[in-house]
Each structure stands twice: as structure tokens, then as C-alpha cells.
N, C-alpha and C positions, 0 to 999 in steps of 0.2 A: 455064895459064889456058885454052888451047881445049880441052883435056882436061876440065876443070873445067863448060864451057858447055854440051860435047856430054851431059856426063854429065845437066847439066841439062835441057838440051831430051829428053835419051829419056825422064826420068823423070815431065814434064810431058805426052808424049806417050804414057806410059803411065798417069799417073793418066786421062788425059782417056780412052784408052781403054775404062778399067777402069771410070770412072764410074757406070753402072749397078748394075753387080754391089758396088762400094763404097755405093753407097745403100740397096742392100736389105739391108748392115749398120747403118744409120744411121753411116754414118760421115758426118760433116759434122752430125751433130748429136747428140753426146756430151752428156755428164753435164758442166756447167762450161758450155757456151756459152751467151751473153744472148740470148735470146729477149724483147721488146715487142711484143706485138700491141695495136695500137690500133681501132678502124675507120678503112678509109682509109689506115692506116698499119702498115706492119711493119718494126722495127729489130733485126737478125738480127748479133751478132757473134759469133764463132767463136772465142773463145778457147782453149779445151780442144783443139780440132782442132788449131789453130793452135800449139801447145806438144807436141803429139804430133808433130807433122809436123816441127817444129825439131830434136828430137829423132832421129828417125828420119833426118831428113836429116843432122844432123853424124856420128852414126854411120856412115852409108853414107861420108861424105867421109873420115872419120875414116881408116876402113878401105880407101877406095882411096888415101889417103897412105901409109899401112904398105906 
């Protein structure tokens, strides 16, 4: 399990590094996420992100189980 947290916390502290340079791919706003712009109002869900990133993470896990 601390195996498991630390793997998380580096990987949280290198998305948030990497932040930048992941936006100048639009990543966090792929093909598939809801976008609502209203005036006044913007309702922004990240599905597609959000299904790439589940992805990507049980692989990673996957593979530090093997």
C-alpha cells in the first residue's frame, strides 16, 4: 500500500510539474469533454481526459505489479 501512495504522490507531483508543457498539448481539453459556456457561467467536465488518465494509470499500476 505505501508502495502504491508514493507511486501516486510522484506522479501527481509530476503531472502538476509538467502542467504547462501538458497544456500547450490541450491536454485537459480533448475531443469527448463537456464544455457549457453560458455568460456568467462555465460548466467544464473532463471526461475524455478523465478516461485517458484511468487508463494510463492502471497500466502504470498494472505493470509495477508484474
Amino acid at each position: 500500500m505505501s508502495r502504491v501512495l508514493i507511486v501516486a504522490g510522484l506522479l501527481i507531483l509530476a503531472a502538476g510539474l509538467l502542467w504547462p508543457w501538458l497544456m500547450r498539448l490541450h491536454f485537459g481539453r480533448l475531443p469527448g469533454d463537456i464544455v457549457i459556456q453560458r455568460p456568467g457561467f462555465t460548466f467544464y467536465m473532463p471526461l475524455m481526459t478523465g478516461l485517458l488518465l484511468s487508463v494510463v494509470l492502471s497500466l502504470i499500476l498494472w505493470l509495477l505489479r508484474r
